[in-house]
PyMOL CGO cylinders between C-alpha atoms (Angstrom):
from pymol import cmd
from pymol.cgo import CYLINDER

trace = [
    CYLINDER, 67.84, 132.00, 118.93, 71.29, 133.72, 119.96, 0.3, 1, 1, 1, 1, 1, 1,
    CYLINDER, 71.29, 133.72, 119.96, 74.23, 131.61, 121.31, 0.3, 1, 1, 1, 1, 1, 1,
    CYLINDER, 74.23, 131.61, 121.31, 77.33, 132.84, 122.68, 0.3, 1, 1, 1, 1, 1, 1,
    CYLINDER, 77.33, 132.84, 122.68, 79.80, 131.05, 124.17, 0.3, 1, 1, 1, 1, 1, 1,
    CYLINDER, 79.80, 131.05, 124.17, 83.37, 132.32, 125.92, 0.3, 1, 1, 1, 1, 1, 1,
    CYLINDER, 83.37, 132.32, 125.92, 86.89, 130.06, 126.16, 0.3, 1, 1, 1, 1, 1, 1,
    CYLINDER, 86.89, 130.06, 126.16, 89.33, 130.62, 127.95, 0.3, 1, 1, 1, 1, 1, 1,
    CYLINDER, 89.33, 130.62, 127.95, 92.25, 128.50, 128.15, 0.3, 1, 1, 1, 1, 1, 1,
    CYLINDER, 92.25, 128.50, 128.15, 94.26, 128.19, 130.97, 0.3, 1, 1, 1, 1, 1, 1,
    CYLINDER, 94.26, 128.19, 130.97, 97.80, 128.23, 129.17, 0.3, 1, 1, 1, 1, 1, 1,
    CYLINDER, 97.80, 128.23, 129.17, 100.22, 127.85, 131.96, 0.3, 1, 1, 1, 1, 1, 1,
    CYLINDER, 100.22, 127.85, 131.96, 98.60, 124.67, 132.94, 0.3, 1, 1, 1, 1, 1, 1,
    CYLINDER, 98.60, 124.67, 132.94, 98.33, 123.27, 129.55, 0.3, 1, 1, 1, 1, 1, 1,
    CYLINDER, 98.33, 123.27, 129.55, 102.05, 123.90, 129.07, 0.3, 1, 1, 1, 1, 1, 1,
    CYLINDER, 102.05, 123.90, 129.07, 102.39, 122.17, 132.27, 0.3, 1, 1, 1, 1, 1, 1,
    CYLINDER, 102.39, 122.17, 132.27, 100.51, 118.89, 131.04, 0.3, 1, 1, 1, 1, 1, 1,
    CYLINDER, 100.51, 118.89, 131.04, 102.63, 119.40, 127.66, 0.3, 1, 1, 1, 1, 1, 1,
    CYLINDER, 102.63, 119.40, 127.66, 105.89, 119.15, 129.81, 0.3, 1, 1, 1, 1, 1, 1,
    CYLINDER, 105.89, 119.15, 129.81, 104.25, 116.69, 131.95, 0.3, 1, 1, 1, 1, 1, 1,
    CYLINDER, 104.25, 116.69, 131.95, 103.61, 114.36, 128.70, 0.3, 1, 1, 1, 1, 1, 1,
    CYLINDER, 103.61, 114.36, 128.70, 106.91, 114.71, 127.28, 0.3, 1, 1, 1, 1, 1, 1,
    CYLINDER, 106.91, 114.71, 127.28, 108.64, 113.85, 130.58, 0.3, 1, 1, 1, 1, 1, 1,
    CYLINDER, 108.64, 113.85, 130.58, 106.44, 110.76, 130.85, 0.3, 1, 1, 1, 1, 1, 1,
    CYLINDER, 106.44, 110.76, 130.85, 107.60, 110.00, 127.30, 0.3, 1, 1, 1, 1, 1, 1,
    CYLINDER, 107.60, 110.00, 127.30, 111.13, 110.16, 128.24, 0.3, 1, 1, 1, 1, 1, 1,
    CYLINDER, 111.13, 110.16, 128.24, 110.32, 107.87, 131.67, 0.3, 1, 1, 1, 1, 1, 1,
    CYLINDER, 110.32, 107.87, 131.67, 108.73, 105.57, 129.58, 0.3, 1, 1, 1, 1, 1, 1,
    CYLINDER, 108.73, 105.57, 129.58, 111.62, 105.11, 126.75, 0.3, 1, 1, 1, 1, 1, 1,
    CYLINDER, 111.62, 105.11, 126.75, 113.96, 104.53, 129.89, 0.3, 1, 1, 1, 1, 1, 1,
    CYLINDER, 113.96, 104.53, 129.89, 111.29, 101.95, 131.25, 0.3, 1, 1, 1, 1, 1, 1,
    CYLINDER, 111.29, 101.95, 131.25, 111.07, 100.02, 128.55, 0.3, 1, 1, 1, 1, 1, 1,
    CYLINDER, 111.07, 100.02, 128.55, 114.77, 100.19, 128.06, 0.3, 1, 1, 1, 1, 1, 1,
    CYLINDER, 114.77, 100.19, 128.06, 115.51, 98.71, 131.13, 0.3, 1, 1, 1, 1, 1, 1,
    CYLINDER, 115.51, 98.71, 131.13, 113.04, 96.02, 130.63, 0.3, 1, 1, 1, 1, 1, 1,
    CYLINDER, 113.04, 96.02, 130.63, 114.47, 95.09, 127.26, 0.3, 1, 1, 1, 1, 1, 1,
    CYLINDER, 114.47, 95.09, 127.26, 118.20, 94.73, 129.66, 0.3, 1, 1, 1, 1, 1, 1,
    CYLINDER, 118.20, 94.73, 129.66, 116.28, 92.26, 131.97, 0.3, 1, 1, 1, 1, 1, 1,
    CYLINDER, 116.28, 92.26, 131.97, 114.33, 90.21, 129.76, 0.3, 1, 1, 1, 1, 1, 1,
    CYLINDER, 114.33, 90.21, 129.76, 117.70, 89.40, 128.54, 0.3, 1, 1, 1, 1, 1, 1,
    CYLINDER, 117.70, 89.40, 128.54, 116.39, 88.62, 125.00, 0.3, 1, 1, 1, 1, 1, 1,
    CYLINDER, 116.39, 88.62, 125.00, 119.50, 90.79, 123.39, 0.3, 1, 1, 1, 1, 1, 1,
    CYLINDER, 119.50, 90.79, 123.39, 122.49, 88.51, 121.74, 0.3, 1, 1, 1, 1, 1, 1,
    CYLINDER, 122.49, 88.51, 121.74, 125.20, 88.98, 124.21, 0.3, 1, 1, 1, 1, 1, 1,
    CYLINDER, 125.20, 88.98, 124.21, 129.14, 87.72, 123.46, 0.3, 1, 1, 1, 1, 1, 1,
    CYLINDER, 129.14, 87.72, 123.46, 131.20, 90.66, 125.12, 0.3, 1, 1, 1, 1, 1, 1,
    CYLINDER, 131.20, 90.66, 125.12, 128.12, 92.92, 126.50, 0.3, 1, 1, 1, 1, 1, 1,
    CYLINDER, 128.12, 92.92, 126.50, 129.23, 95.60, 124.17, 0.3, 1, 1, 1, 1, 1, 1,
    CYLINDER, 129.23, 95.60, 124.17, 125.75, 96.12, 122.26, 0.3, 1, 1, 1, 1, 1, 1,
    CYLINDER, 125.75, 96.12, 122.26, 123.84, 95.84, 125.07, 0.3, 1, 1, 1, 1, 1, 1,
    CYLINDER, 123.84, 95.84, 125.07, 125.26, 97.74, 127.58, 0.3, 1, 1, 1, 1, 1, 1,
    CYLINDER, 125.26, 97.74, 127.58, 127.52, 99.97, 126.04, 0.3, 1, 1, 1, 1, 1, 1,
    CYLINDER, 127.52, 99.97, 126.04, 126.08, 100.37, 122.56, 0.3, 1, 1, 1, 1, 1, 1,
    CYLINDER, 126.08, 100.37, 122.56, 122.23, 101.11, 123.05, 0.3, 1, 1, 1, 1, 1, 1,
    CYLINDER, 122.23, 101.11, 123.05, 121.51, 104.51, 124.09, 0.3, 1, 1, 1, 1, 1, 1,
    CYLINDER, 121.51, 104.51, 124.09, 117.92, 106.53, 123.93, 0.3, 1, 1, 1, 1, 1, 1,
    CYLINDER, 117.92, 106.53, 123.93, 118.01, 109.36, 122.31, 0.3, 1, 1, 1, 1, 1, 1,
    CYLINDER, 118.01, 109.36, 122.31, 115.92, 112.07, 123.99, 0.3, 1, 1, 1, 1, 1, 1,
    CYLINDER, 115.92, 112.07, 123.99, 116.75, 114.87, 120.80, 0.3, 1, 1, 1, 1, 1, 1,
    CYLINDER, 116.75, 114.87, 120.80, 113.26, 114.82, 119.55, 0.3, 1, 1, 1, 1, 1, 1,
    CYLINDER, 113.26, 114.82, 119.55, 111.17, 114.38, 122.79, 0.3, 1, 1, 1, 1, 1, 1,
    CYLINDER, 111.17, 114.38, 122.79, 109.28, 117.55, 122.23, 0.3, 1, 1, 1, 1, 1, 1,
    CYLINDER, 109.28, 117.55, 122.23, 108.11, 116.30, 119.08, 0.3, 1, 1, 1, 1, 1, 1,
    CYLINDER, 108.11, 116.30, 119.08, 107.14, 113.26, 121.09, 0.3, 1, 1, 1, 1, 1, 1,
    CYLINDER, 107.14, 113.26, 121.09, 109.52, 110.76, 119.02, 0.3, 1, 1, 1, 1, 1, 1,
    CYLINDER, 109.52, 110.76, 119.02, 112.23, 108.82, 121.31, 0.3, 1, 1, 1, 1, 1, 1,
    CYLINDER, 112.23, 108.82, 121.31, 114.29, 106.18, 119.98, 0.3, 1, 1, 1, 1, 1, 1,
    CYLINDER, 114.29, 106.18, 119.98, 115.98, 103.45, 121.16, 0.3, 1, 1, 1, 1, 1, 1,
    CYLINDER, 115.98, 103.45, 121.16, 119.62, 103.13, 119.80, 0.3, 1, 1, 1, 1, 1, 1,
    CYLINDER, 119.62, 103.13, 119.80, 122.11, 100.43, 119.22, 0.3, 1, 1, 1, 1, 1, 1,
    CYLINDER, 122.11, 100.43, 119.22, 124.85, 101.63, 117.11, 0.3, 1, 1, 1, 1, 1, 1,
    CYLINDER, 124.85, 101.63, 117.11, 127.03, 99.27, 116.16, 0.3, 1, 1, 1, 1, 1, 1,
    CYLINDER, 127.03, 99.27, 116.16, 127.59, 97.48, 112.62, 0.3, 1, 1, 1, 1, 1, 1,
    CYLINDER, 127.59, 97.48, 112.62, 126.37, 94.30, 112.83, 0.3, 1, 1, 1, 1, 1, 1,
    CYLINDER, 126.37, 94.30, 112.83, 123.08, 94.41, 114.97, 0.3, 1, 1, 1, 1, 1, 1,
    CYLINDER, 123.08, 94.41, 114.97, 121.03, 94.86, 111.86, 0.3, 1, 1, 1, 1, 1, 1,
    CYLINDER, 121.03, 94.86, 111.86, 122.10, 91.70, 110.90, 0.3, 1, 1, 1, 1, 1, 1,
    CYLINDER, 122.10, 91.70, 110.90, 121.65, 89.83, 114.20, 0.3, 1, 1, 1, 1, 1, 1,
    CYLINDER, 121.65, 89.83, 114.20, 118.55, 91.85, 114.68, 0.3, 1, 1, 1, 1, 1, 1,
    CYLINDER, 118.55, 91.85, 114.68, 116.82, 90.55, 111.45, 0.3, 1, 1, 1, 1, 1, 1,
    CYLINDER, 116.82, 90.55, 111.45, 118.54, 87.13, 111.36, 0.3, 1, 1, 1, 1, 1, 1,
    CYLINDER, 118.54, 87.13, 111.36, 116.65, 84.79, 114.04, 0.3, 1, 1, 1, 1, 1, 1,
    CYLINDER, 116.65, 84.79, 114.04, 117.94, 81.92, 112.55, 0.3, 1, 1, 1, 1, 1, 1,
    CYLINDER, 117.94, 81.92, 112.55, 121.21, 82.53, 114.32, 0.3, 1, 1, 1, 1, 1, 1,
    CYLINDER, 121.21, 82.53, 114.32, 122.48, 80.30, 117.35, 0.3, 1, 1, 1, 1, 1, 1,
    CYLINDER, 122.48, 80.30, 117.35, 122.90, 82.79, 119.29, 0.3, 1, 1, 1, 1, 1, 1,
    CYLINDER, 122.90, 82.79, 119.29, 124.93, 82.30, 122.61, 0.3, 1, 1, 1, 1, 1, 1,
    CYLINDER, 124.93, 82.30, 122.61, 123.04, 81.94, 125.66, 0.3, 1, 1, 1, 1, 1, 1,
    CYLINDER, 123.04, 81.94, 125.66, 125.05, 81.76, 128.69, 0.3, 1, 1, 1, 1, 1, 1,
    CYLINDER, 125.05, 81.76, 128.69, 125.05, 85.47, 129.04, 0.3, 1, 1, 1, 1, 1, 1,
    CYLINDER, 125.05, 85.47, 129.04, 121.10, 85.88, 128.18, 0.3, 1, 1, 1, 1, 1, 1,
    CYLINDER, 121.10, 85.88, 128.18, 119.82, 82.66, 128.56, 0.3, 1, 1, 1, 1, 1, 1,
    CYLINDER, 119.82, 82.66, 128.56, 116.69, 84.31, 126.00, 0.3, 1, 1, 1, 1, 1, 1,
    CYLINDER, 116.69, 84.31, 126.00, 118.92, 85.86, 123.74, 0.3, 1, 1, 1, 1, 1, 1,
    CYLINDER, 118.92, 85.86, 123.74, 117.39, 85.69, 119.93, 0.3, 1, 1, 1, 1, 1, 1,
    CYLINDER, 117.39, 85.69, 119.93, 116.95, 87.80, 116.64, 0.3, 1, 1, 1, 1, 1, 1,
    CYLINDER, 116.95, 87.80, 116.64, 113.91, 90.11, 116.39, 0.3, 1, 1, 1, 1, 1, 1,
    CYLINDER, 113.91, 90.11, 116.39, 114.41, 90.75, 120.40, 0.3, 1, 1, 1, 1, 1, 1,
    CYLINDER, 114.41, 90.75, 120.40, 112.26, 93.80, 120.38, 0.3, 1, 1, 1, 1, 1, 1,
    CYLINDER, 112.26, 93.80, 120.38, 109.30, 91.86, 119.16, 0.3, 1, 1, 1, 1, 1, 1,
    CYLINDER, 109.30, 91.86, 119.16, 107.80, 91.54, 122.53, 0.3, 1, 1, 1, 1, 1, 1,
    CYLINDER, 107.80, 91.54, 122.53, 107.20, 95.00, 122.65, 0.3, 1, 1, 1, 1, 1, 1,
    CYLINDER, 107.20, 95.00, 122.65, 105.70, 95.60, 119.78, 0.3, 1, 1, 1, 1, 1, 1,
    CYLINDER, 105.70, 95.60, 119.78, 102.02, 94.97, 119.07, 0.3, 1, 1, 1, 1, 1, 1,
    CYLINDER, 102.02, 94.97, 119.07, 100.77, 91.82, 119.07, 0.3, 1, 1, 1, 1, 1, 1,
    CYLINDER, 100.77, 91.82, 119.07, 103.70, 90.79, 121.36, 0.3, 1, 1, 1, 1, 1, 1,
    CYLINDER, 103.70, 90.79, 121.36, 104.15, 89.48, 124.65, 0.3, 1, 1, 1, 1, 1, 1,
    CYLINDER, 104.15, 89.48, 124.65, 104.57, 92.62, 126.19, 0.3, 1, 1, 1, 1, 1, 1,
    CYLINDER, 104.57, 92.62, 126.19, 102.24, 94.73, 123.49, 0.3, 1, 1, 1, 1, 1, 1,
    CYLINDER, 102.24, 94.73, 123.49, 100.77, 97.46, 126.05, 0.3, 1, 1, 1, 1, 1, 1,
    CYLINDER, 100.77, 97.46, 126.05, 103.83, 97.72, 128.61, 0.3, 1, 1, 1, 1, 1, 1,
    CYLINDER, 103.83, 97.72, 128.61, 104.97, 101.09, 127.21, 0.3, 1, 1, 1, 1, 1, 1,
    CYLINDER, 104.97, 101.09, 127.21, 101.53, 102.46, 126.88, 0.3, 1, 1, 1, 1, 1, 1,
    CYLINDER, 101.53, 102.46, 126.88, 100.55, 101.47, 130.55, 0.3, 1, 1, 1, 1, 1, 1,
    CYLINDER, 100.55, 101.47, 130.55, 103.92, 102.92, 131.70, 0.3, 1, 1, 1, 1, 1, 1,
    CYLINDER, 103.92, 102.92, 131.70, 103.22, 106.17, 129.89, 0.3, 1, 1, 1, 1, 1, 1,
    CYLINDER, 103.22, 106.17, 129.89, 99.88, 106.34, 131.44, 0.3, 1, 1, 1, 1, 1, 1,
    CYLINDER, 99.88, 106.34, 131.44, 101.05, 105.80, 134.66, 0.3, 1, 1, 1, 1, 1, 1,
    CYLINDER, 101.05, 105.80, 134.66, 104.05, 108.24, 134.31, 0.3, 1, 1, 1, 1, 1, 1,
    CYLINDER, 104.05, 108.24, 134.31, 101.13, 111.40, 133.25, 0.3, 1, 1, 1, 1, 1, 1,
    CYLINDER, 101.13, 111.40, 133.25, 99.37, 110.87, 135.81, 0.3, 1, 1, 1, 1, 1, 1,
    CYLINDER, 99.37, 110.87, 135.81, 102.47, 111.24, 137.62, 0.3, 1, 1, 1, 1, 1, 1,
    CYLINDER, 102.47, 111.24, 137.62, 104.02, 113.68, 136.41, 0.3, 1, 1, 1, 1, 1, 1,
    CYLINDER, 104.02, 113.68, 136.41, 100.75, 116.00, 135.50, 0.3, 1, 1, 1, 1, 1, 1,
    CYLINDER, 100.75, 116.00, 135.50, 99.55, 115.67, 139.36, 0.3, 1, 1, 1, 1, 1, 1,
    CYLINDER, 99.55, 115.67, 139.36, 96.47, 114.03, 138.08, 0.3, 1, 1, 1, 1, 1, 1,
]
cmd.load_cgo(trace, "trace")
């Protein structure tokens, strides 16, 4: 018994749906970004970290690695000190560990994976 089988690959499309995937990427980092801003679960005195101070950064999206930023000098120490009293007249859920929720096991473990998903299909024409 003789099989033979042929392949051919369609490459324009698959660099389309690689495009496609890294744009969705990008949509989603901004997604989640913005729903880190309303959740209001950042410590906020002046608004400087949050707003002015957290950037993506888009550098390595074709590698499919986009990061979240917040460069100043002390949110590594507000970040991974809950047991702060932080102020909460700006945002009233301000705390420590504020990207928690996204994470796994969080209260919003899946919302960056559902975004992404919908953003292919989106952005693929699928």
């Amino acid at each position: 018994m003789q099989v033979r089988s042929r392949i051919h690959l369609n490459l324009p499309r698959i660099r389309e749906l690689t495009d496609a995937a890294v744009a969705a990427l990008e949509k989603t980092a901004e997604e989640v970004h913005t729903d880190v801003e309303q959740a209001q679960v950042m410590p906020r005195d002046t608004g400087n970290m949050q707003n002015e101070s957290t950037f993506l950064d888009f550098s390595r999206s074709d590698k499919g690695i986009v990061r979240m930023v917040t460069a100043t000098p002390y949110v590594r120490r507000l970040y991974y000190h809950p047991e702060y009293h932080f102020q909460t007249h700006e945002n009233p859920y301000a705390k420590g560990k504020w990207l928690e929720d996204w994470e796994p096991g969080g209260r919003r473990d899946g919302f960056a994976a559902e975004a992404f998903k919908e953003f292919c299909r989106r952005e693929a024409d699928v």
